[in-house]
mmCIF file as gemmi writes it, N, C-alpha and C atoms, coordinates in Angstrom:
data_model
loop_
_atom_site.group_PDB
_atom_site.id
_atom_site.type_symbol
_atom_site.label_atom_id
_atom_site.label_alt_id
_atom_site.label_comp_id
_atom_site.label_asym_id
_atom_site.label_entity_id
_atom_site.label_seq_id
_atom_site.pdbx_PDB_ins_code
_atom_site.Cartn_x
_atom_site.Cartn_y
_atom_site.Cartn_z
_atom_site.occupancy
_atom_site.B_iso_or_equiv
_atom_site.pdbx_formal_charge
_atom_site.auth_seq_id
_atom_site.auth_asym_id
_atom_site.pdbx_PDB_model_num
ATOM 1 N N . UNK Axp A 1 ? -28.415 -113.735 -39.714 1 0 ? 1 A 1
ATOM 2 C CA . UNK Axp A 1 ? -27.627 -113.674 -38.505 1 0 ? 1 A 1
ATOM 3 C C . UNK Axp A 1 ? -26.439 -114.623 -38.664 1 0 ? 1 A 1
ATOM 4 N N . UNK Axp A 2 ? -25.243 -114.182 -37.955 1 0 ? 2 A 1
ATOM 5 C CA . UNK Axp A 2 ? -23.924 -114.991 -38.043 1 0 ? 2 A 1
ATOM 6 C C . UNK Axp A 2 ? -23.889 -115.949 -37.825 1 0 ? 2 A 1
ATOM 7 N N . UNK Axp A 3 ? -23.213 -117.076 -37.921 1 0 ? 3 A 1
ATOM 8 C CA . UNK Axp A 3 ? -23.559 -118.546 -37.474 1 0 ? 3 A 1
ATOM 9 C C . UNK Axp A 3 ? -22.984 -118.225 -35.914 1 0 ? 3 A 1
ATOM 10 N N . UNK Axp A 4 ? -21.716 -117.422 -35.679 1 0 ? 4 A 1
ATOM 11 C CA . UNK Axp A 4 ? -21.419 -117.552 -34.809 1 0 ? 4 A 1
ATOM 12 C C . UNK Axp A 4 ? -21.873 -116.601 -33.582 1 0 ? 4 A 1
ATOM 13 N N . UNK Axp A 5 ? -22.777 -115.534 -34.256 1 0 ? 5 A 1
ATOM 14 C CA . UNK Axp A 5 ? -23.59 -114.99 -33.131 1 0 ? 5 A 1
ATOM 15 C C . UNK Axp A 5 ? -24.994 -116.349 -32.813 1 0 ? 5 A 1
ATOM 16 N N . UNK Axp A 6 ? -25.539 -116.657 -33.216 1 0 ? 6 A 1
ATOM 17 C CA . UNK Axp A 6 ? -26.523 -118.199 -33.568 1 0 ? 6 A 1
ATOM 18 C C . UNK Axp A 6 ? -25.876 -118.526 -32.336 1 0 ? 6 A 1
ATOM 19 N N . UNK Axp A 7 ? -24.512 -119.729 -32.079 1 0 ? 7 A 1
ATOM 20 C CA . UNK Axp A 7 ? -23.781 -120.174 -31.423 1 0 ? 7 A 1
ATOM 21 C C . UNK Axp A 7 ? -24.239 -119.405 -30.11 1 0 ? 7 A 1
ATOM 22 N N . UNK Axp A 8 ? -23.621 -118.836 -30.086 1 0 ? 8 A 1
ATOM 23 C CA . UNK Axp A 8 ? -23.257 -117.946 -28.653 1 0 ? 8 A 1
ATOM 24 C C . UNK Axp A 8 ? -24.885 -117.786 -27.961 1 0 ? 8 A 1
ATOM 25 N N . UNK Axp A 9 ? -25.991 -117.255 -28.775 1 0 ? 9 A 1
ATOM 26 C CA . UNK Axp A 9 ? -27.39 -117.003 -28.098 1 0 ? 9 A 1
ATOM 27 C C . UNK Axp A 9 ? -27.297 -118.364 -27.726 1 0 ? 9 A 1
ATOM 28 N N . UNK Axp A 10 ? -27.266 -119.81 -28.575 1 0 ? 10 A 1
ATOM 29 C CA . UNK Axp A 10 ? -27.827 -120.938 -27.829 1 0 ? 10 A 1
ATOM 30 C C . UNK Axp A 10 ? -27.394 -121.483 -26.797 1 0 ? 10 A 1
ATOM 31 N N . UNK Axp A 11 ? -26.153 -121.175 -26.594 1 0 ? 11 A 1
ATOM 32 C CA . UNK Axp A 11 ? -25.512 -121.649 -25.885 1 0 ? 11 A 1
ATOM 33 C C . UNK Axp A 11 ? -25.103 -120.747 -24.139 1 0 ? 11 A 1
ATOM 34 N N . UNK Axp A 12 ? -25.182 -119.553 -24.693 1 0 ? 12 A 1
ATOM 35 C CA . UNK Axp A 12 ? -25.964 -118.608 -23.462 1 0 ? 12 A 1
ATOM 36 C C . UNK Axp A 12 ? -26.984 -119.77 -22.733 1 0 ? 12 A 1
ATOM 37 N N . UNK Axp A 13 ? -28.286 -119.679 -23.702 1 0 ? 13 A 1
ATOM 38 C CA . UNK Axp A 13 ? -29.06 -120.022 -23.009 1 0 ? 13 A 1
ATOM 39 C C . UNK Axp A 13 ? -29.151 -121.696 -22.173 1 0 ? 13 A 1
ATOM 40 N N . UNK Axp A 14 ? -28.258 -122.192 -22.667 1 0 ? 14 A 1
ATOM 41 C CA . UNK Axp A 14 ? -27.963 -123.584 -22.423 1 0 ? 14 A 1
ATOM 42 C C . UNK Axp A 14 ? -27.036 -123.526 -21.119 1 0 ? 14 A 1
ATOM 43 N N . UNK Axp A 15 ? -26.255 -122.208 -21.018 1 0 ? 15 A 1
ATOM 44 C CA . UNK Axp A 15 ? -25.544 -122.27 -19.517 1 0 ? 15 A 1
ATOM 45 C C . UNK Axp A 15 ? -26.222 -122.444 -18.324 1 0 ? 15 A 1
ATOM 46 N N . UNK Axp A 16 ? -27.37 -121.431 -19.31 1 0 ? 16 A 1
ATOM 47 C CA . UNK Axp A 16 ? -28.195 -121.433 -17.688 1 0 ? 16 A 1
ATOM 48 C C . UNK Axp A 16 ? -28.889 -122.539 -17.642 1 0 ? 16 A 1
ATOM 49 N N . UNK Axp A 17 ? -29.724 -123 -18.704 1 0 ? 17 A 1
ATOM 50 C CA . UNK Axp A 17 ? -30.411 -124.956 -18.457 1 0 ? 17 A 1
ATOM 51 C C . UNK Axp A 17 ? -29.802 -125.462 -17.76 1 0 ? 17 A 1
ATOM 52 N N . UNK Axp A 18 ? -28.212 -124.892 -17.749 1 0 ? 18 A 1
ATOM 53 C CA . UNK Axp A 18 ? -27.508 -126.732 -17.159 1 0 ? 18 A 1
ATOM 54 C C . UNK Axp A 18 ? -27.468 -126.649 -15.716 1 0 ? 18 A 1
ATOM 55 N N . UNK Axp A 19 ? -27.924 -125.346 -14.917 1 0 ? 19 A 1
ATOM 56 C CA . UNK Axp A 19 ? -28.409 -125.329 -13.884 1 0 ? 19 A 1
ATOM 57 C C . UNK Axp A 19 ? -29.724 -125.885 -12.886 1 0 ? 19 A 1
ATOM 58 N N . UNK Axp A 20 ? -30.596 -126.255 -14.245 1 0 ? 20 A 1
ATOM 59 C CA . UNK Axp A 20 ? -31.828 -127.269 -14.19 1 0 ? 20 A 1
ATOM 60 C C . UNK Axp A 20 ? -31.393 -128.7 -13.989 1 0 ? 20 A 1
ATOM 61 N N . UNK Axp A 21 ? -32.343 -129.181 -13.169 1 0 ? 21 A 1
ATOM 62 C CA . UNK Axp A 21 ? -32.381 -131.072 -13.96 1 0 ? 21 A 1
ATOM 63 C C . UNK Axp A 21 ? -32.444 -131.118 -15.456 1 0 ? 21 A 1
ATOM 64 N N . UNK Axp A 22 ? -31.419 -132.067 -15.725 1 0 ? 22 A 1
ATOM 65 C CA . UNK Axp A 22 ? -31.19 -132.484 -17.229 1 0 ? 22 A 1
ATOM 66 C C . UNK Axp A 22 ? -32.273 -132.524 -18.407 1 0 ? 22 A 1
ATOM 67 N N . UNK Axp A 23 ? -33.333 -133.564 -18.035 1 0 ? 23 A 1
ATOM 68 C CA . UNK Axp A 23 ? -34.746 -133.331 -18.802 1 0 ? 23 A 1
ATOM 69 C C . UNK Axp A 23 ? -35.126 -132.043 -18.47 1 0 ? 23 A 1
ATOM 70 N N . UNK Axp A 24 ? -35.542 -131.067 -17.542 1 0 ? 24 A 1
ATOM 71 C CA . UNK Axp A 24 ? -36.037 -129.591 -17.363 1 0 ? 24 A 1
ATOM 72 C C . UNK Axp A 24 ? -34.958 -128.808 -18.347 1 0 ? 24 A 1
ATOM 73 N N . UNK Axp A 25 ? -33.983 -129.041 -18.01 1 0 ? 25 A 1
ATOM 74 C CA . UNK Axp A 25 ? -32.351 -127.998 -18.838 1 0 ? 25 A 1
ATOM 75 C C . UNK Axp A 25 ? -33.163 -128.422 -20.135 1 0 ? 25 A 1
ATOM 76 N N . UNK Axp A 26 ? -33.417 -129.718 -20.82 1 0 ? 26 A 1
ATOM 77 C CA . UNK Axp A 26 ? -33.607 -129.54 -22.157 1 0 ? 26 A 1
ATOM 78 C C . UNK Axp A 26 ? -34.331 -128.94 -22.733 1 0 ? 26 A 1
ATOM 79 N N . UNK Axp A 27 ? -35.901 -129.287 -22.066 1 0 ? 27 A 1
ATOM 80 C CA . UNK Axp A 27 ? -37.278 -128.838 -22.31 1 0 ? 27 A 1
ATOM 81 C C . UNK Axp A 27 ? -36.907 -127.217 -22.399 1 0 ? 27 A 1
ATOM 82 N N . UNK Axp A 28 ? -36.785 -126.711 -21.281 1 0 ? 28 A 1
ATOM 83 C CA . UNK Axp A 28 ? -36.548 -125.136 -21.127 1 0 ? 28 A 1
ATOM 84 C C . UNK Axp A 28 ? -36.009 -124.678 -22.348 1 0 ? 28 A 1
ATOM 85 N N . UNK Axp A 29 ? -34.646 -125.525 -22.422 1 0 ? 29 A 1
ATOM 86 C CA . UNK Axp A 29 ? -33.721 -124.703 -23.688 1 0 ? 29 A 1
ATOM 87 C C . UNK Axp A 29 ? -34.536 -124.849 -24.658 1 0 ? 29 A 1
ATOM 88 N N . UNK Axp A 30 ? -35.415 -125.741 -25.209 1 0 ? 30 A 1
ATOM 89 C CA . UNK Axp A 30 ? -36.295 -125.596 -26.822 1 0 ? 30 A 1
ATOM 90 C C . UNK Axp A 30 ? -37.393 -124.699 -26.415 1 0 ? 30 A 1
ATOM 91 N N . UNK Axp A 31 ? -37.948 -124.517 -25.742 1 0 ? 31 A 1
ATOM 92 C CA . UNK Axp A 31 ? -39.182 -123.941 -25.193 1 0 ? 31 A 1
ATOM 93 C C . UNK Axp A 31 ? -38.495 -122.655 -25.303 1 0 ? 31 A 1
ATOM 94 N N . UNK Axp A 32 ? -37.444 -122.304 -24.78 1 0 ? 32 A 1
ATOM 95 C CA . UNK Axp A 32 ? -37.379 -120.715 -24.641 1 0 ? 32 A 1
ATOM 96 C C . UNK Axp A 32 ? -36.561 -120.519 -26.439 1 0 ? 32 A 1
ATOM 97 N N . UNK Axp A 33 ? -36.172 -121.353 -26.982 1 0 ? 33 A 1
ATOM 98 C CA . UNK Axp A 33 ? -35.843 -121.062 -28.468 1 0 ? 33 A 1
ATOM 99 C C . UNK Axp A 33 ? -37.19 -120.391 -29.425 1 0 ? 33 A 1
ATOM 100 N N . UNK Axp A 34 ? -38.068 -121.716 -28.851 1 0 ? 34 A 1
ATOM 101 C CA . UNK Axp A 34 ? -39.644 -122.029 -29.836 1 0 ? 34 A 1
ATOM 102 C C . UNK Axp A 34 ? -39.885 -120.544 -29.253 1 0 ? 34 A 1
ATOM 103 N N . UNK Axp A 35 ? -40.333 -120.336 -27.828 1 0 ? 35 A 1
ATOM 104 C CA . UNK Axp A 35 ? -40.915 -119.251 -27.427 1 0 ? 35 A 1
ATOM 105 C C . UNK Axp A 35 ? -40.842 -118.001 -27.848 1 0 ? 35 A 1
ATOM 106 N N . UNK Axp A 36 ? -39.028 -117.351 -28.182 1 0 ? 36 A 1
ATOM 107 C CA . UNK Axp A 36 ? -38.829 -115.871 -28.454 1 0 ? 36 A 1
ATOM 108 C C . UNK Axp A 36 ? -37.786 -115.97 -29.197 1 0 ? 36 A 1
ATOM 109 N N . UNK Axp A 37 ? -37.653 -117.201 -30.174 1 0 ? 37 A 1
ATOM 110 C CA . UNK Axp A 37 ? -36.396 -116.81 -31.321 1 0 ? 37 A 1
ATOM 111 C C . UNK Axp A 37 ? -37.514 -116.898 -32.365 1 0 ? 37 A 1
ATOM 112 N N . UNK Axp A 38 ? -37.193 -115.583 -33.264 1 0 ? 38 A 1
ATOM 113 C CA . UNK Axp A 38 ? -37.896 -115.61 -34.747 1 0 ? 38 A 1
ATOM 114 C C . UNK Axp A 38 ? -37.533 -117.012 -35.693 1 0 ? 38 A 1
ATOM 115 N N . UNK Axp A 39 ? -38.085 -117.184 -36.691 1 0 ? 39 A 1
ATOM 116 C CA . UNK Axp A 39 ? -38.783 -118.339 -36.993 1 0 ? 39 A 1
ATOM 117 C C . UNK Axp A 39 ? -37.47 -118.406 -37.781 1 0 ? 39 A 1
ATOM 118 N N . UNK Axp A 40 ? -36.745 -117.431 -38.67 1 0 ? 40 A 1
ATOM 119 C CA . UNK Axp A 40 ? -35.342 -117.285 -39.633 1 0 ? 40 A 1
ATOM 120 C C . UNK Axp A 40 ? -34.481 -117.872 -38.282 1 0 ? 40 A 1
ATOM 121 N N . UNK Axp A 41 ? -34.026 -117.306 -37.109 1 0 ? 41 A 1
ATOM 122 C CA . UNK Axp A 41 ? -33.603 -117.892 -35.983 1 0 ? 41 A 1
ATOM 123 C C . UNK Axp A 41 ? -33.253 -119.335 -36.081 1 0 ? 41 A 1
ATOM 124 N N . UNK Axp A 42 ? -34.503 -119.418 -36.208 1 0 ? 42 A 1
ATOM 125 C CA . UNK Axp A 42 ? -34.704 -121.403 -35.243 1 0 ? 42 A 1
ATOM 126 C C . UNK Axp A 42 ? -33.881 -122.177 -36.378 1 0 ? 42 A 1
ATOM 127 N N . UNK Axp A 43 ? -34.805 -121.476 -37.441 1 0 ? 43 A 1
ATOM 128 C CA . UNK Axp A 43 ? -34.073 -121.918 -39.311 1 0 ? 43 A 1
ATOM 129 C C . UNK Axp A 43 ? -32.823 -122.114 -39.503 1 0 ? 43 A 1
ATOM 130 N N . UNK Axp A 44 ? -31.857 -121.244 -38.821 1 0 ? 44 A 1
ATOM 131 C CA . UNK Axp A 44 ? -30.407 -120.954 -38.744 1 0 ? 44 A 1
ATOM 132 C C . UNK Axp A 44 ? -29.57 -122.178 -37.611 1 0 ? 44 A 1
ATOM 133 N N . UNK Axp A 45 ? -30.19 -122.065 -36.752 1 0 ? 45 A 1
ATOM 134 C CA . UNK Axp A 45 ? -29.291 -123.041 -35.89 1 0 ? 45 A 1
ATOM 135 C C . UNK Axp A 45 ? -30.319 -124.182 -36.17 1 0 ? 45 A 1
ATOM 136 N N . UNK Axp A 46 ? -31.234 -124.774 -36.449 1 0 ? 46 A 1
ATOM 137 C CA . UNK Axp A 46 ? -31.376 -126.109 -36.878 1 0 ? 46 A 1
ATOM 138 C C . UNK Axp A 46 ? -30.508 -126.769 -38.102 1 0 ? 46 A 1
ATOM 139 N N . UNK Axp A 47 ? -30.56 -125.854 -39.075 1 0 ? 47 A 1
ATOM 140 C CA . UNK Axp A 47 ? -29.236 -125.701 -40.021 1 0 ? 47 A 1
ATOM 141 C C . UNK Axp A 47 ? -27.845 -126.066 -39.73 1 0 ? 47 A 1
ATOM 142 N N . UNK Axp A 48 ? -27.474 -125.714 -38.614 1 0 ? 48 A 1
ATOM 143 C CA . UNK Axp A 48 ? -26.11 -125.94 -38.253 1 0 ? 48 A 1
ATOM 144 C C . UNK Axp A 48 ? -26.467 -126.991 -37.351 1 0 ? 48 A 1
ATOM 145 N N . UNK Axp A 49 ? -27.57 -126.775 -36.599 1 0 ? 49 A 1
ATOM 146 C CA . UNK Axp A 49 ? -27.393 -128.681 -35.768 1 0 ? 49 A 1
ATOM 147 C C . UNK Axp A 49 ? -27.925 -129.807 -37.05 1 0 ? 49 A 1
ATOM 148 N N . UNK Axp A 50 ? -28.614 -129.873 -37.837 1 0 ? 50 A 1
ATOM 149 C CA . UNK Axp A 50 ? -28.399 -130.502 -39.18 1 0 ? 50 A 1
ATOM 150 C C . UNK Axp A 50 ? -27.007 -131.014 -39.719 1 0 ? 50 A 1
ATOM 151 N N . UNK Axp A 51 ? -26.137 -130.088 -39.645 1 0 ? 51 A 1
ATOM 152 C CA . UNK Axp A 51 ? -24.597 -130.115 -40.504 1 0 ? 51 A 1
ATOM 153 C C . UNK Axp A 51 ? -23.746 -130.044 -39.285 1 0 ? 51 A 1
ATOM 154 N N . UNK Axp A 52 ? -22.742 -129.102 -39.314 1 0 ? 52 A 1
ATOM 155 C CA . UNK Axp A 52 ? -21.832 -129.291 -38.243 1 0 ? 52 A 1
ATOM 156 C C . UNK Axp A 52 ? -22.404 -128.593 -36.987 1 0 ? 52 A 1
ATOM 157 N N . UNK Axp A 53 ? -22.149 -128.981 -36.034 1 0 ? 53 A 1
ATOM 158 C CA . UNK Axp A 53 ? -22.97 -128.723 -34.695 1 0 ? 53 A 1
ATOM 159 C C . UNK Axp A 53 ? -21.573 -128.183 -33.787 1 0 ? 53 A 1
ATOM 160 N N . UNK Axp A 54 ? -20.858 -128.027 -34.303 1 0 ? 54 A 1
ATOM 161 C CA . UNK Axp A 54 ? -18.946 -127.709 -33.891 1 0 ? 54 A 1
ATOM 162 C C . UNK Axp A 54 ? -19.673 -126.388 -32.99 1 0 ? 54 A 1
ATOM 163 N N . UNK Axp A 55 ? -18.9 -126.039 -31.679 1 0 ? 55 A 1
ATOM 164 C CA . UNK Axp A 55 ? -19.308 -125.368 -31.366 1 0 ? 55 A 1
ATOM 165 C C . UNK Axp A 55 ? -20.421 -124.499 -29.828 1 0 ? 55 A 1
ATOM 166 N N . UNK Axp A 56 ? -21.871 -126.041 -30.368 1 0 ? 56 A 1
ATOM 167 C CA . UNK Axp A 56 ? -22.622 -125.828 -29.34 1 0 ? 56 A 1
ATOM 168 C C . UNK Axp A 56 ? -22.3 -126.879 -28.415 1 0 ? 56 A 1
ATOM 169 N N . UNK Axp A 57 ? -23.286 -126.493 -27.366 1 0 ? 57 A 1
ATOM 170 C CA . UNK Axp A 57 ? -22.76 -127.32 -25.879 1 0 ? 57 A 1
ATOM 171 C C . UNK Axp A 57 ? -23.824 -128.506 -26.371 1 0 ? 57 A 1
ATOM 172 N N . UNK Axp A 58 ? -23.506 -129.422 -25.705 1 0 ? 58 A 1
ATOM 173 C CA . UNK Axp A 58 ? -24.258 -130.865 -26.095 1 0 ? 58 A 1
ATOM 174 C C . UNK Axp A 58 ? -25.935 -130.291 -25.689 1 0 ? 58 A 1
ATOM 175 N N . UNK Axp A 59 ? -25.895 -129.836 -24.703 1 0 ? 59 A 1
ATOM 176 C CA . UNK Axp A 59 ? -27.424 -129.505 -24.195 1 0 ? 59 A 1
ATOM 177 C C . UNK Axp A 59 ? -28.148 -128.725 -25.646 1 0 ? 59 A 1
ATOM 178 N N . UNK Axp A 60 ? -27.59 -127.822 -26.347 1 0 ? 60 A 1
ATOM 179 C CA . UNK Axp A 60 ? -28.503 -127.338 -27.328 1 0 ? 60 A 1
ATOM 180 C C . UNK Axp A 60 ? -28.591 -128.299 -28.456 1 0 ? 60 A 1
ATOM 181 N N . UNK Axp A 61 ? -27.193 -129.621 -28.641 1 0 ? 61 A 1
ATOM 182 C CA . UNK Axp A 61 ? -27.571 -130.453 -29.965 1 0 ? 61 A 1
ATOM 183 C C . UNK Axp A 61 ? -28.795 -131.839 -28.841 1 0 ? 61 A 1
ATOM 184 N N . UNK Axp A 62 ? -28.761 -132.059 -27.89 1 0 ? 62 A 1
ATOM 185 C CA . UNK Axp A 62 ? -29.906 -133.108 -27.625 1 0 ? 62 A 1
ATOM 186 C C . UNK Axp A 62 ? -31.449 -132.027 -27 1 0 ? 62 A 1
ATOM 187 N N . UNK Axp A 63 ? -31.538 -130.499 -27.557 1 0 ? 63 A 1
ATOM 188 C CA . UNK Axp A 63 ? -32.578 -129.83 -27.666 1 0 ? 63 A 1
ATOM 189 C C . UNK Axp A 63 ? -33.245 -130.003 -29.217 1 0 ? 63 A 1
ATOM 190 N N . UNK Axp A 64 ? -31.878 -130.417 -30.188 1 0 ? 64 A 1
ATOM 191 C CA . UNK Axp A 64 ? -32.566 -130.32 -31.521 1 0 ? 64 A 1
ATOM 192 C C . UNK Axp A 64 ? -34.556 -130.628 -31.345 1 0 ? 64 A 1
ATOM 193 N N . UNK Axp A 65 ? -34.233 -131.907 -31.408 1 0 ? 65 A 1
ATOM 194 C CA . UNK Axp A 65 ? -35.755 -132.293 -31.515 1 0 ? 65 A 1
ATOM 195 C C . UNK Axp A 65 ? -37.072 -131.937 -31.082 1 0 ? 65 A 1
ATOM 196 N N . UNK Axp A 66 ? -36.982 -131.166 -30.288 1 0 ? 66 A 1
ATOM 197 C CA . UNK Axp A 66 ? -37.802 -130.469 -29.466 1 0 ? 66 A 1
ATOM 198 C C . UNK Axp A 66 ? -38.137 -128.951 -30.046 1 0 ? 66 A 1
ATOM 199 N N . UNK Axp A 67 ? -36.791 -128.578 -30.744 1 0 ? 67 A 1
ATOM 200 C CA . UNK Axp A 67 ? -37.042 -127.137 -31.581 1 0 ? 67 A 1
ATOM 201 C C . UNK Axp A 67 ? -38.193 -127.499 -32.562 1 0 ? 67 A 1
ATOM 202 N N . UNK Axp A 68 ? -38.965 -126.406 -32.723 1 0 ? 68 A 1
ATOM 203 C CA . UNK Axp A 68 ? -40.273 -126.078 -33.935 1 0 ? 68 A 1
ATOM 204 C C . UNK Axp A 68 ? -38.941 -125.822 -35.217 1 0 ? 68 A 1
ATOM 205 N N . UNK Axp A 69 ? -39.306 -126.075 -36.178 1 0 ? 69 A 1
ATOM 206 C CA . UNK Axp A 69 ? -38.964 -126.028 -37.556 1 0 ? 69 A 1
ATOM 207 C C . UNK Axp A 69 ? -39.571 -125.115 -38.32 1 0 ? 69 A 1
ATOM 208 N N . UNK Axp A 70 ? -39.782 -124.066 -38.821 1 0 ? 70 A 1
ATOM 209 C CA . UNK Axp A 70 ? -40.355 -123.351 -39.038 1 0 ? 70 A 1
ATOM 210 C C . UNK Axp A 70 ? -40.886 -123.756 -40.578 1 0 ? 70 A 1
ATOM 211 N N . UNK Axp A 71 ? -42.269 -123.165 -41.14 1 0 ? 71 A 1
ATOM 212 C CA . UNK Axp A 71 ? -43.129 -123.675 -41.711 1 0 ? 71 A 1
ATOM 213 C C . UNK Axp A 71 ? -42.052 -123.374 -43.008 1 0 ? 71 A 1
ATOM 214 N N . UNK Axp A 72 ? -42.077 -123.947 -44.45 1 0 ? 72 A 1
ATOM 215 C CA . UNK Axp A 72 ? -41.212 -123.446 -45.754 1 0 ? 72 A 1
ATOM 216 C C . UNK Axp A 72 ? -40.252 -123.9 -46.073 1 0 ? 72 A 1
């Protein structure tokens, strides 16, 4: 998947977190990554929050840690 389609899903989903309380906005945003992004997915944008993070909204780079890493 594109880096910059990657981008855009996380950050979709981060529009709507930021409608949550801040700790809930975060939790949610990794939870719904972990929950229904395939495991190549998670692989891809941990990758880019790893290296350059240009791009996403701060809410998906202070979700890093909370994302599952996929096993490999």
């Amino acid at each position: 998947m594109s880096r910059e389609k990657i981008i855009r899903m996380a950050n979709q989903i981060a529009l709507f977190m930021e409608t949550k309380p801040h700790d809930e906005g975060v939790a949610g945003l990794a939870a719904h990554i972990n929950d229904f992004w395939e495991p190549g997915m998670r692989a891809r944008l941990l990758e880019l929050l790893d290296g350059e993070a240009d791009g996403l909204r701060p809410m998906v780079v202070e979700s890093a840690p909370q994302i599952r890493r996929p096993p490999g």
